[in-house]
Every structure is written in structure tokens, then in C-alpha cells.
C-alpha positions in Angstrom: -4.0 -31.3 -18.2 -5.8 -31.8 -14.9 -9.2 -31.4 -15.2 -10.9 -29.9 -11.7 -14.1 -29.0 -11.1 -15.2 -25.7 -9.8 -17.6 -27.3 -6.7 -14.4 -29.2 -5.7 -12.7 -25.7 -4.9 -14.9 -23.9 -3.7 -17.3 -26.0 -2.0 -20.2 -25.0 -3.5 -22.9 -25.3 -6.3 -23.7 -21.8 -6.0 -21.2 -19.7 -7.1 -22.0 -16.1 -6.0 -19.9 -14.8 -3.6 -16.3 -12.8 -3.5 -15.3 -15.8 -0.9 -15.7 -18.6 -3.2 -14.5 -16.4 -5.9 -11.1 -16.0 -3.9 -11.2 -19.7 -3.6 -10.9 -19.9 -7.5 -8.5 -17.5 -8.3 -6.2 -18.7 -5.5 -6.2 -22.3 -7.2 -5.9 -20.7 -10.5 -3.3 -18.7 -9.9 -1.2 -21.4 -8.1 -1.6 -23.2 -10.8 -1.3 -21.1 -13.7 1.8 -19.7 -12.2 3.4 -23.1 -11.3 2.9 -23.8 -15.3 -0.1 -26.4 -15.2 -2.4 -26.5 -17.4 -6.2 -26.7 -16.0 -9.5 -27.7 -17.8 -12.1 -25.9 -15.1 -15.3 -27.9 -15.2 -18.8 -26.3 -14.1 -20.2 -29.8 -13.7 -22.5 -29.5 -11.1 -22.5 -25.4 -10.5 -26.4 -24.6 -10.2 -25.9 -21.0 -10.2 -23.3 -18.6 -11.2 -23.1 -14.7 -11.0 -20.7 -12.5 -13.0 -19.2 -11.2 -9.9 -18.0 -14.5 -8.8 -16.5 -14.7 -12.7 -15.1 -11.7 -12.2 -13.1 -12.6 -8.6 -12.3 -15.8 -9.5 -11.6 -15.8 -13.7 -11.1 -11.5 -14.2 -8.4 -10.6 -11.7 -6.1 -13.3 -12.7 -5.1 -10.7 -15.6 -4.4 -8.5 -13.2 -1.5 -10.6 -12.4 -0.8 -12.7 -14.6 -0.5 -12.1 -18.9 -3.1 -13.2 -20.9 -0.7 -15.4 -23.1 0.1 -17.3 -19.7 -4.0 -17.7 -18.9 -5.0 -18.7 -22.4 -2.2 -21.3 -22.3 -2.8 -23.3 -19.4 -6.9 -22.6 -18.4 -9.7 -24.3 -20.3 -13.4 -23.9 -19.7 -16.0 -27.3 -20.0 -19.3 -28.1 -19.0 -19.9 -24.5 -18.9 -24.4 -23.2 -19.8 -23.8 -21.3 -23.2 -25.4 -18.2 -21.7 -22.6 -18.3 -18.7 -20.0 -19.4 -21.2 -20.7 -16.0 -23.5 -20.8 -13.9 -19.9 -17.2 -14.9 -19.5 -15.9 -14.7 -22.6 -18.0 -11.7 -24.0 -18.5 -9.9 -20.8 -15.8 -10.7 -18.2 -12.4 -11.4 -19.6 -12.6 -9.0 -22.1 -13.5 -6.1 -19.2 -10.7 -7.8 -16.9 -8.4 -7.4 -19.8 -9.3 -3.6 -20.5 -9.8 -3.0 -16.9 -5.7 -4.1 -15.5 -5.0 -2.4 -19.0 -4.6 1.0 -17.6 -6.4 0.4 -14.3 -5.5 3.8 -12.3 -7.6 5.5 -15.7 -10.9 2.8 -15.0 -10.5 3.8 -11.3 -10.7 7.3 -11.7 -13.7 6.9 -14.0 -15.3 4.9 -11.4 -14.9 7.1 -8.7 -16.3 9.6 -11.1 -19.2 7.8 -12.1 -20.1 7.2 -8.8 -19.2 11.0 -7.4 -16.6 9.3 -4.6 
């Protein structure tokens, strides 16, 4: 298992934006869907926002099945309160979200009267 750490991909120890999100989920995926196992490390990440969880950790189960994820990505060095926003908070909405995600979008759109 290769252990990388999150600063290393996306260049940054303030991860808050969709750009540096993308970064993630493009390494994850590659890897993920090449079959190699990962052990993510926030060593070093100073600030973290759940959008840039949810661009870089949540769409990967839009694309990939959670058996496949849970297999091959592990998180370390990871604050306890960012920790439970990923595994409380994110993943489980990712998971729910790709589900059925035509039925969360028309919700949304009627949430927000588009």
C-alpha cells in the first residue's frame, strides 16, 4: 500500500477549493481503478472544508463501487473532527447522493426553486 500525502497532490496545505479537490479525485480514481491500494495522509493539511471532501473523497462513488473504495483507500493523520466529517457527513451523502442521483437532483432544484 503506497502511502501519499494529500499536500503532495494537490499542492497545498489548504484544502478548500473544487481545483485541488479535482486534483484528489483524479489521483484517486487512477489509482483506485488501476487496483492500488492507497493510505491518504493529511500530514501537513492546515485547513480542510467539506466541499473539498466532497470533490475529492464523495464523487469517487459516483464512479466507482463502494466495495472497490473501501478496499484500496485508507485515511491517516486525519483531525478527529475532519475525520467524523468524512465518514459521518460526506461519504455517507456521496453514497446516498449517486444512489438515485436524478431523485437528489430534482429535490435540489426544488429546494432551491431552479
Amino acid at each position: 500500500m503506497e502511502k501519499v500525502k494529500v499536500i503532495d497532490i494537490v499542492g497545498t496545505t489548504v484544502c478548500v477549493s473544487d481545483e485541488a479537490g479535482n486534483k484528489l479525485l483524479s489521483f484517486l480514481e487512477d489509482n483506485i481503478l488501476h487496483h492500488r491500494k492507497v493510505l491518504l495522509s493529511f500530514d501537513g493539511v492546515k485547513m480542510l472544508i467539506s466541499r473539498f471532501l466532497n470533490v475529492g473523497i464523495g464523487r469517487l462513488y459516483k464512479n466507482i463501487g463502494t466495495n472497490l473504495i473501501e478496499e484500496h483507500l485508507e485515511y491517516i493523520d486525519i483531525d478527529k473532527d475532519d475525520l467524523e466529517l468524512l465518514t459521518k457527513k460526506v461519504i455517507p451523502n456521496a453514497k446516498q447522493h449517486f444512489i438515485d442521483e436524478d431523485k437528489s437532483n430534482d429535490i435540489e432544484k426544488e429546494v432551491l426553486g431552479d
